[in-house]
mmCIF file of the C-alpha atoms, coordinates in Angstrom:
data_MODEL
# 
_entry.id   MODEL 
# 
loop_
_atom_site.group_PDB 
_atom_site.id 
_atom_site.type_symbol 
_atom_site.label_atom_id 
_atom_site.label_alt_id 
_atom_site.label_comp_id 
_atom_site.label_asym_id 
_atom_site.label_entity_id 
_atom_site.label_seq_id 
_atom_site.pdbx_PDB_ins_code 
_atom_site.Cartn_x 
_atom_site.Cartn_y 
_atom_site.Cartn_z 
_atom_site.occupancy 
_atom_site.B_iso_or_equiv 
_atom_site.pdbx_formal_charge 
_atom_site.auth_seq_id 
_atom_site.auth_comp_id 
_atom_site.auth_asym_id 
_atom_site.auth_atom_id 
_atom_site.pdbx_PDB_model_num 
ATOM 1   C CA . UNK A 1 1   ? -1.024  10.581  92.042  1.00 0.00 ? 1   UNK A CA 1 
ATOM 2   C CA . UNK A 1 2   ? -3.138  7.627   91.296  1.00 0.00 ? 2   UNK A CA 1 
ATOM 3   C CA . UNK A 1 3   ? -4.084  9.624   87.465  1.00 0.00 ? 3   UNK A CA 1 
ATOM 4   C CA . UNK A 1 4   ? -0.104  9.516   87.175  1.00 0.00 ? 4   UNK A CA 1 
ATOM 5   C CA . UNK A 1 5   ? 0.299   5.985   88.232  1.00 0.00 ? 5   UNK A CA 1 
ATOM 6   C CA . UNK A 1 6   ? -2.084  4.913   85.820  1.00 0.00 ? 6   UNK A CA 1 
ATOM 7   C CA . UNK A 1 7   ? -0.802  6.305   82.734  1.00 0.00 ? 7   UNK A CA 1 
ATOM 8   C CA . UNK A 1 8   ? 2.454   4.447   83.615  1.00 0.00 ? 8   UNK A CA 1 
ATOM 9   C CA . UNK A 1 9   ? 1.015   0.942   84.054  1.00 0.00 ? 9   UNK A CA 1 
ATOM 10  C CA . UNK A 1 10  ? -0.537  1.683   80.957  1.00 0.00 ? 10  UNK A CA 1 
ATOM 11  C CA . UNK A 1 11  ? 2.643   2.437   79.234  1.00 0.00 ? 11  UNK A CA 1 
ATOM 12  C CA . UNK A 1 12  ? 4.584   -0.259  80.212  1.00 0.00 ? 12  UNK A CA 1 
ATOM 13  C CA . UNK A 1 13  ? 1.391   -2.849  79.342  1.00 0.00 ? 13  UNK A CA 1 
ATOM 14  C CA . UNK A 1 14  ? 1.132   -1.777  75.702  1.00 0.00 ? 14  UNK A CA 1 
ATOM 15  C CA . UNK A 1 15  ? 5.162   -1.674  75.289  1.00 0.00 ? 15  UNK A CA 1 
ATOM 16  C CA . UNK A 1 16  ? 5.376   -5.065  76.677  1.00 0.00 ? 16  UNK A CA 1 
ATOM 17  C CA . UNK A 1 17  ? 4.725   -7.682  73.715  1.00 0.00 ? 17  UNK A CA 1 
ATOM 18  C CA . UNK A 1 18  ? 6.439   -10.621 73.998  1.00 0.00 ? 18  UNK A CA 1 
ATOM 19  C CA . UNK A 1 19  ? 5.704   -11.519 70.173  1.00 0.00 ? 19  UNK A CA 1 
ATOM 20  C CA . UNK A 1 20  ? 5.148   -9.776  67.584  1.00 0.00 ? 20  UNK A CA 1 
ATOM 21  C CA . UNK A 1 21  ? 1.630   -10.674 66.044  1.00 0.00 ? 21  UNK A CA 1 
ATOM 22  C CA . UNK A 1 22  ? 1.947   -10.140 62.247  1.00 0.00 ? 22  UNK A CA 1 
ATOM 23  C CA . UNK A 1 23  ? -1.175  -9.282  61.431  1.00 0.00 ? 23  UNK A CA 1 
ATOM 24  C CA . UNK A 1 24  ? -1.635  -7.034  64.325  1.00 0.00 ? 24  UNK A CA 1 
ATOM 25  C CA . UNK A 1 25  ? 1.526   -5.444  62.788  1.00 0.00 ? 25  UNK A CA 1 
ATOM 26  C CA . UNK A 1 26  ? -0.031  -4.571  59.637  1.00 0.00 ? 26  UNK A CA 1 
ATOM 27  C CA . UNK A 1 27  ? 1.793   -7.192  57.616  1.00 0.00 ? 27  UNK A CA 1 
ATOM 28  C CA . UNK A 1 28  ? 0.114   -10.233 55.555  1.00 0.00 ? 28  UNK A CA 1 
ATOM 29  C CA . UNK A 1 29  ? 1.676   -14.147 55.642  1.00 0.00 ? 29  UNK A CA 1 
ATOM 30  C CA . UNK A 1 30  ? 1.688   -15.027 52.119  1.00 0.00 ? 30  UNK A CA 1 
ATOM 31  C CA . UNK A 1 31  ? -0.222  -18.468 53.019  1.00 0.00 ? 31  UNK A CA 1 
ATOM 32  C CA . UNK A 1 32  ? -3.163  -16.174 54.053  1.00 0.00 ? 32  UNK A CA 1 
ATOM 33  C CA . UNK A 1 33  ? -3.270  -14.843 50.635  1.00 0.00 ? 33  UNK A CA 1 
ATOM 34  C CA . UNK A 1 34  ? -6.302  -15.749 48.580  1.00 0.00 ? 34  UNK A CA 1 
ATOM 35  C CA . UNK A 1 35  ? -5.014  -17.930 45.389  1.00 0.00 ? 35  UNK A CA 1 
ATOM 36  C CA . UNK A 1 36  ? -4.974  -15.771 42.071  1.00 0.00 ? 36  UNK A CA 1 
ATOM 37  C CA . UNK A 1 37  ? -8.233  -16.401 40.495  1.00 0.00 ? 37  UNK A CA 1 
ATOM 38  C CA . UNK A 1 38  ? -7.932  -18.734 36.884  1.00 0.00 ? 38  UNK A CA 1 
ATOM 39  C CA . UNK A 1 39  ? -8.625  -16.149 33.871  1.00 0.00 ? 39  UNK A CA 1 
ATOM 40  C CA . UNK A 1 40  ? -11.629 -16.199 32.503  1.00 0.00 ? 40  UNK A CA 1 
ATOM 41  C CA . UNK A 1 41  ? -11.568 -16.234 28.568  1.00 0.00 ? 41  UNK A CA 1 
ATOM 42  C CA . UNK A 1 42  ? -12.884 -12.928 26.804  1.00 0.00 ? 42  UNK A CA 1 
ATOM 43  C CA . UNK A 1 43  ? -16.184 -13.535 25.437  1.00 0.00 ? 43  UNK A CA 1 
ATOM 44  C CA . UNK A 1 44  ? -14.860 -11.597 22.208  1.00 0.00 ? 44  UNK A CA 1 
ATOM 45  C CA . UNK A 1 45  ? -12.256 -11.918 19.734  1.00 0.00 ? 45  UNK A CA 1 
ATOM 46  C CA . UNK A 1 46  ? -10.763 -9.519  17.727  1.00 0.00 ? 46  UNK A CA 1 
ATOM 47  C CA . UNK A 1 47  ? -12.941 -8.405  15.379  1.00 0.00 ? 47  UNK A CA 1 
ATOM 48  C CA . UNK A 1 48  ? -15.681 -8.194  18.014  1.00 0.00 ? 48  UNK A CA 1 
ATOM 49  C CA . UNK A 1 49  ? -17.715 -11.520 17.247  1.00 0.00 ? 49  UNK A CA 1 
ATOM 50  C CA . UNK A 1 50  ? -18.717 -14.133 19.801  1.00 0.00 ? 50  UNK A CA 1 
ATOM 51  C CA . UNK A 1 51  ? -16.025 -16.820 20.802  1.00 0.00 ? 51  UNK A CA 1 
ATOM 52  C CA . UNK A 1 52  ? -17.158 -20.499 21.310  1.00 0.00 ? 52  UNK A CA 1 
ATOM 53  C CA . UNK A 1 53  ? -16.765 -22.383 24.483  1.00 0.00 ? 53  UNK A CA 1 
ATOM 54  C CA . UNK A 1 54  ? -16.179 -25.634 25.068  1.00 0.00 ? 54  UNK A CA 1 
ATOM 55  C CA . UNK A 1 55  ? -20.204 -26.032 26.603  1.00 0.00 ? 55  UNK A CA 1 
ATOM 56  C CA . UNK A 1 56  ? -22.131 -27.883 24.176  1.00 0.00 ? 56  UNK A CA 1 
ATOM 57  C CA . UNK A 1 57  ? -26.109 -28.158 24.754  1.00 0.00 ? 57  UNK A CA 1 
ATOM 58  C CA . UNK A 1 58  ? -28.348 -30.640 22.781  1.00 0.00 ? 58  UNK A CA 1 
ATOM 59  C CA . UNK A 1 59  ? -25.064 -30.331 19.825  1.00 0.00 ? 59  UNK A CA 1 
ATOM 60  C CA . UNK A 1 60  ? -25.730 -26.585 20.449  1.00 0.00 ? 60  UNK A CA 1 
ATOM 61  C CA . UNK A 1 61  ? -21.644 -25.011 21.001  1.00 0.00 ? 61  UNK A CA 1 
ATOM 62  C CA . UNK A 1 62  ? -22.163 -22.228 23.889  1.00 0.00 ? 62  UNK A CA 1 
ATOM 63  C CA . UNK A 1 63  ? -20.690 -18.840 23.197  1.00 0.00 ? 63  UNK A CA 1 
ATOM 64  C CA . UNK A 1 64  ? -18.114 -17.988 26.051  1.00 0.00 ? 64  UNK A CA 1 
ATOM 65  C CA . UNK A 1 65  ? -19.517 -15.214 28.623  1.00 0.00 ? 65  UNK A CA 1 
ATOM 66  C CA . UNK A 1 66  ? -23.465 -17.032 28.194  1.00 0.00 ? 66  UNK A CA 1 
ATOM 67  C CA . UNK A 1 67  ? -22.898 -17.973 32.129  1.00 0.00 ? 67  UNK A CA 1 
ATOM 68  C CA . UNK A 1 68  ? -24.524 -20.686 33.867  1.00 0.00 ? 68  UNK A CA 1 
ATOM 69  C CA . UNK A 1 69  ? -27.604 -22.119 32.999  1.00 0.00 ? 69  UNK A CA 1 
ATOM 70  C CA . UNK A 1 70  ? -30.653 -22.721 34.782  1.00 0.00 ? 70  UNK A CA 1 
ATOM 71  C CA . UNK A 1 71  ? -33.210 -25.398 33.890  1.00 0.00 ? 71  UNK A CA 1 
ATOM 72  C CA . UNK A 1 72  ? -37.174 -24.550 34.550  1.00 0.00 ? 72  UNK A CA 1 
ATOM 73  C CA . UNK A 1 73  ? -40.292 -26.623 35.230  1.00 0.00 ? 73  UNK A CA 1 
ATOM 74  C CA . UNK A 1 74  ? -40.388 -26.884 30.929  1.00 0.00 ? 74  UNK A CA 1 
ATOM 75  C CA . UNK A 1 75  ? -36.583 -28.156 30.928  1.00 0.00 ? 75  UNK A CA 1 
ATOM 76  C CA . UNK A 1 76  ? -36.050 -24.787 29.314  1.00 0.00 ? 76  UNK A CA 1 
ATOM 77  C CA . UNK A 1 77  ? -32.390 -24.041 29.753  1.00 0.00 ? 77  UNK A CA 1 
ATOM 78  C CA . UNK A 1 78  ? -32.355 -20.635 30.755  1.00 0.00 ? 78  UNK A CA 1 
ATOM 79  C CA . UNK A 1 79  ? -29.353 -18.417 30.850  1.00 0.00 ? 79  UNK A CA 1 
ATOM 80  C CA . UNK A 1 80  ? -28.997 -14.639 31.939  1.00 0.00 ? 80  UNK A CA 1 
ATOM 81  C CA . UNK A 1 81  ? -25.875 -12.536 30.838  1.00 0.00 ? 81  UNK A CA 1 
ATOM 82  C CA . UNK A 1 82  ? -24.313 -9.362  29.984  1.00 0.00 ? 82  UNK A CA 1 
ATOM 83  C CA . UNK A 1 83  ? -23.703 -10.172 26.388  1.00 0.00 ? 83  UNK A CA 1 
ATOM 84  C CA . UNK A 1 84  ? -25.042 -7.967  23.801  1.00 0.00 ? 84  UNK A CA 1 
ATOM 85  C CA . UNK A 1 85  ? -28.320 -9.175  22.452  1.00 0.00 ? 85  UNK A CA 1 
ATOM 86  C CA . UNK A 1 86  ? -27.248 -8.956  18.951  1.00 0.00 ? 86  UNK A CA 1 
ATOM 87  C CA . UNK A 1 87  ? -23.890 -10.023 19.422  1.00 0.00 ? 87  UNK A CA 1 
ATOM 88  C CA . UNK A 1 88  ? -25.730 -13.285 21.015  1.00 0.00 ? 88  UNK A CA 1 
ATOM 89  C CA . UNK A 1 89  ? -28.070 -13.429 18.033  1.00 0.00 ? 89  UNK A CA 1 
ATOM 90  C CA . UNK A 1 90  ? -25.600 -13.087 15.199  1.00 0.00 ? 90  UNK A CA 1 
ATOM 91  C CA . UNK A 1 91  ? -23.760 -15.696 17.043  1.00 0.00 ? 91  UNK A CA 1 
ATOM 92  C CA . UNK A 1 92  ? -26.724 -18.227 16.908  1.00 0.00 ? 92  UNK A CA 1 
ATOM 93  C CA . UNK A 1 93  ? -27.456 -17.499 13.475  1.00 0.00 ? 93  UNK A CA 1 
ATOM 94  C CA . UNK A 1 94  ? -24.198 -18.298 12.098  1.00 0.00 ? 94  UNK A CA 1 
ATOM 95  C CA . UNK A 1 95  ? -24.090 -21.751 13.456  1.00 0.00 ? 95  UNK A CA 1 
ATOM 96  C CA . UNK A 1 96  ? -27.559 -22.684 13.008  1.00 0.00 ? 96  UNK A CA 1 
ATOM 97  C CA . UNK A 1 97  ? -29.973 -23.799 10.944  1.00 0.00 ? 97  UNK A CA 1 
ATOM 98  C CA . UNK A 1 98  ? -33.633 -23.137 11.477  1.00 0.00 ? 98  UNK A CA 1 
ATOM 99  C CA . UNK A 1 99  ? -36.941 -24.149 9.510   1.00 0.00 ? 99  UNK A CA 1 
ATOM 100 C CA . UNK A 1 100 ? -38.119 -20.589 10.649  1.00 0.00 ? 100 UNK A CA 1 
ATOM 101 C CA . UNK A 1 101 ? -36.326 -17.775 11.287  1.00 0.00 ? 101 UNK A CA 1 
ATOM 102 C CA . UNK A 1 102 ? -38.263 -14.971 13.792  1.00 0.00 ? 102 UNK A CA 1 
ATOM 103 C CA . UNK A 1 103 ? -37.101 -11.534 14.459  1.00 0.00 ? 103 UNK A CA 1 
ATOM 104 C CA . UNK A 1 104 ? -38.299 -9.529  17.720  1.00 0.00 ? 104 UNK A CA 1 
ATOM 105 C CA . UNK A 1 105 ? -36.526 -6.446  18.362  1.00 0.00 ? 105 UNK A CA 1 
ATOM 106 C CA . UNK A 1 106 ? -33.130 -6.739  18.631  1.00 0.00 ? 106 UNK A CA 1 
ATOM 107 C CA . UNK A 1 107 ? -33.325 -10.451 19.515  1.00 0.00 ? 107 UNK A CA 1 
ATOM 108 C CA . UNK A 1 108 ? -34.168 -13.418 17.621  1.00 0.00 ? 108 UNK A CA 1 
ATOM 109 C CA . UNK A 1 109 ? -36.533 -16.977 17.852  1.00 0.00 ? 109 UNK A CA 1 
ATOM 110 C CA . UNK A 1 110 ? -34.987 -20.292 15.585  1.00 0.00 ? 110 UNK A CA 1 
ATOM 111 C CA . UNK A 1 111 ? -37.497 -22.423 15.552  1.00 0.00 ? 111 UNK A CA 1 
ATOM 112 C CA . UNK A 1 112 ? -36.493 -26.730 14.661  1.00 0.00 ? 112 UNK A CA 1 
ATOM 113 C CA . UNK A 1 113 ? -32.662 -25.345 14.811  1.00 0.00 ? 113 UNK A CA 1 
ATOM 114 C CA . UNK A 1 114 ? -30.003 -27.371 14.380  1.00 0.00 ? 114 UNK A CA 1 
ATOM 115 C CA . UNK A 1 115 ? -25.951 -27.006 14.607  1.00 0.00 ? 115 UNK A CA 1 
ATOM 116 C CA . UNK A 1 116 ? -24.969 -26.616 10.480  1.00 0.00 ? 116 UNK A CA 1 
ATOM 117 C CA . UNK A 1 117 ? -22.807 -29.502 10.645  1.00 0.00 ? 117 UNK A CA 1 
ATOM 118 C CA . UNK A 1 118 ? -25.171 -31.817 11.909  1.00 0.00 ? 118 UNK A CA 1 
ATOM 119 C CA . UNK A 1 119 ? -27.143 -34.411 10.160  1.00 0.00 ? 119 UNK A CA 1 
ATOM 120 C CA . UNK A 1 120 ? -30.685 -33.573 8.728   1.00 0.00 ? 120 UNK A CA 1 
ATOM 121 C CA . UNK A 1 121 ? -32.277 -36.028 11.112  1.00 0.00 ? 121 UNK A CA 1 
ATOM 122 C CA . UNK A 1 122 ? -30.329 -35.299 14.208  1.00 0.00 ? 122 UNK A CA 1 
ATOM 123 C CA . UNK A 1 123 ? -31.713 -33.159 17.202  1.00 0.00 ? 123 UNK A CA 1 
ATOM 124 C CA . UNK A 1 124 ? -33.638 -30.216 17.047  1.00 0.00 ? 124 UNK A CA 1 
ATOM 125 C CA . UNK A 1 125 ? -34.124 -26.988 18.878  1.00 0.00 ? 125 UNK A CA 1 
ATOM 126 C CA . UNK A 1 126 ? -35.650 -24.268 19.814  1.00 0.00 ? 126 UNK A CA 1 
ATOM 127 C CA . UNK A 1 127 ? -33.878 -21.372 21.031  1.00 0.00 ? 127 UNK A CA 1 
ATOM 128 C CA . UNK A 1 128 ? -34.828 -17.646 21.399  1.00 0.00 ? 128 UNK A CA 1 
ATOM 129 C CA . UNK A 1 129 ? -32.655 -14.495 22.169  1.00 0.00 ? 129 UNK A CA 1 
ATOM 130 C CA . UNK A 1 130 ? -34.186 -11.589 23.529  1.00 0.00 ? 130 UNK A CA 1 
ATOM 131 C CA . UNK A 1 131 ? -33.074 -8.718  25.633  1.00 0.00 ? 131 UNK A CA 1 
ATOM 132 C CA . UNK A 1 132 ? -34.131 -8.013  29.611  1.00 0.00 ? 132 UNK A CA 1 
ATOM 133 C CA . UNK A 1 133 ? -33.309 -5.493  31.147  1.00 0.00 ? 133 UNK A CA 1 
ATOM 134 C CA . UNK A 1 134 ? -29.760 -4.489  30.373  1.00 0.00 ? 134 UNK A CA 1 
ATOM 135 C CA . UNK A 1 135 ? -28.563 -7.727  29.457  1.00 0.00 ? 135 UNK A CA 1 
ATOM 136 C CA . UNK A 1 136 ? -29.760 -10.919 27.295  1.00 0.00 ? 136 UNK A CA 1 
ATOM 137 C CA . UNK A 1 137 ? -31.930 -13.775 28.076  1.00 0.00 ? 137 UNK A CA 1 
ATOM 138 C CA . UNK A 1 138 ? -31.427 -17.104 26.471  1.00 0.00 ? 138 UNK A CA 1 
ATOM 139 C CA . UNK A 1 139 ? -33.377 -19.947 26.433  1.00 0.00 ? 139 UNK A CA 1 
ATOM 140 C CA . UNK A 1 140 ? -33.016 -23.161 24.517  1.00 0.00 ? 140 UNK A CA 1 
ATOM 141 C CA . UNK A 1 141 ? -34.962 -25.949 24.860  1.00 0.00 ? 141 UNK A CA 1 
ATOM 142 C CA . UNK A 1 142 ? -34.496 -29.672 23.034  1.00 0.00 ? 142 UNK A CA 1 
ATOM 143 C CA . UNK A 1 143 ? -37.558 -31.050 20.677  1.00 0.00 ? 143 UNK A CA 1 
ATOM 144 C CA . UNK A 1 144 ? -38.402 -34.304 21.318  1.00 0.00 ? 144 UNK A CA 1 
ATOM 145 C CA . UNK A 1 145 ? -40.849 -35.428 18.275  1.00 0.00 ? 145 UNK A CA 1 
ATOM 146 C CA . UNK A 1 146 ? -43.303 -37.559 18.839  1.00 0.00 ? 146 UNK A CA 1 
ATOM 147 C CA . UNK A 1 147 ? -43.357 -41.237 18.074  1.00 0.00 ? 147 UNK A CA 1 
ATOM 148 C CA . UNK A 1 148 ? -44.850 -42.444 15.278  1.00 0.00 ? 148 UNK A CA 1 
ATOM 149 C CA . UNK A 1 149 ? -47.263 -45.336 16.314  1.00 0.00 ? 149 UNK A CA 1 
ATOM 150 C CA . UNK A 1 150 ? -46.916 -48.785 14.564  1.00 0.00 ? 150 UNK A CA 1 
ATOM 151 C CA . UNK A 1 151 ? -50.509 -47.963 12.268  1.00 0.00 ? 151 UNK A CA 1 
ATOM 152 C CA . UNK A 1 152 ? -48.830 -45.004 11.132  1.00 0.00 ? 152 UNK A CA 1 
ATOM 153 C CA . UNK A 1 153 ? -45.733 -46.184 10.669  1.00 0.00 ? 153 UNK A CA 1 
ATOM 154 C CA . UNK A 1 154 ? -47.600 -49.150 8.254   1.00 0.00 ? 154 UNK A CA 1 
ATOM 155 C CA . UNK A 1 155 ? -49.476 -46.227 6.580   1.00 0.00 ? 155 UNK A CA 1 
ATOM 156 C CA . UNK A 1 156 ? -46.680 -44.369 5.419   1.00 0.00 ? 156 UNK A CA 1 
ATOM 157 C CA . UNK A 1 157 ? -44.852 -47.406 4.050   1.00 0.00 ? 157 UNK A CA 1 
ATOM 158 C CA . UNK A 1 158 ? -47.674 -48.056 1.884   1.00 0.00 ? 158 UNK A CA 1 
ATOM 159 C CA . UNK A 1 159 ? -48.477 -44.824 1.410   1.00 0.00 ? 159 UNK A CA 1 
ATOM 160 C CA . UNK A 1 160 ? -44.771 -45.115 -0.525  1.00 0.00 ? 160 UNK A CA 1 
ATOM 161 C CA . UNK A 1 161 ? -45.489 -48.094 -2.299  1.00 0.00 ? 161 UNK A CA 1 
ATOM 162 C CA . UNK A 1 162 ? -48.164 -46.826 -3.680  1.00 0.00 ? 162 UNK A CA 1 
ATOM 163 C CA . UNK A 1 163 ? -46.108 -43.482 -5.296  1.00 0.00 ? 163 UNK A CA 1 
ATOM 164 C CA . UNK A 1 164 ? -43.650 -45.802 -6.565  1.00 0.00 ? 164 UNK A CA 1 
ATOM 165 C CA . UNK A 1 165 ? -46.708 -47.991 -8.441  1.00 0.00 ? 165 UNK A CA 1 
ATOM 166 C CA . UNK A 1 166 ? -48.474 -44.710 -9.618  1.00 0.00 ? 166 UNK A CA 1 
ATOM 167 C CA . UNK A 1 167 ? -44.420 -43.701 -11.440 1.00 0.00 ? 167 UNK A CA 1 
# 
């Protein structure tokens, strides 16, 4: 009797809702819906290459996919992605300049780089892509050349005036 009783209090309880709880129901409000994530923009275009982002470092334009950046104790940028190392490279080396160009393995080092379309004096860099692991590491770092001191400076200008004499 009291097994029987029980099994109908307990069928009457779980009949008796007095709202319906959608979730509960197995339905989603839209407002609980996570917003649609913004695109992110293919790292290649069509014919494969590298496609520049708007991220520009030291006049250095940032291929799309590179990720985010981290800066060491050397303020090194470092940056770790999934890129192909010699899609990276190729990249670099098609928008660069460097006084000295040095291959290792798949990767590359420019040392003194600059962007093509930037002035002969302007900033210089050095910048190195190599692979890790299954992915690429890139690290650029800005040159900061030393200053001349004001008995150098004097040196050189007559230093000058004296080449222009000897002509």
């Amino acid at each position: 009797m009291r097994a029987t009783l029980l099994v109908v209090i307990v069928g009457l309880l779980s009949g008796c809702s007095c709202e319906k709880d959608p979730q509960l129901a197995g339905e989603t409000l839209r407002k609980d819906l996570p917003a649609k994530p913004a695109r992110k923009p293919k790292p290649y275009n069509a014919t494969g290459e590298l496609v520049e982002s708007d991220e520009v470092l030291f006049g250095v334009r940032l291929p799309v996919g590179l990720g985010e950046g981290q800066v060491n104790r050397k303020k090194v940028h470092v940056f770790r992605t999934p890129l192909s190392t010699e899609k990276v490279s190729q990249y670099f080396l098609q928008r660069l300049d460097a006084e000295h160009i040095e291959p290792r393995g798949k990767g590359i080092v420019l040392h003194r780089a600059r962007p093509l379309d930037a002035p002969p004096e302007g900033d210089r860099v050095y910048l190195s892509v190599h692979t890790l692991g299954s992915g690429t590491r890139v690290e650029i770092e800005k040159l900061v050349e030393p200053p001349m001191g004001r008995d150098v400076a004097a040196m050189v200008k007559e230093y000058n005036k004296a080449l222009e004499k000897a002509e």
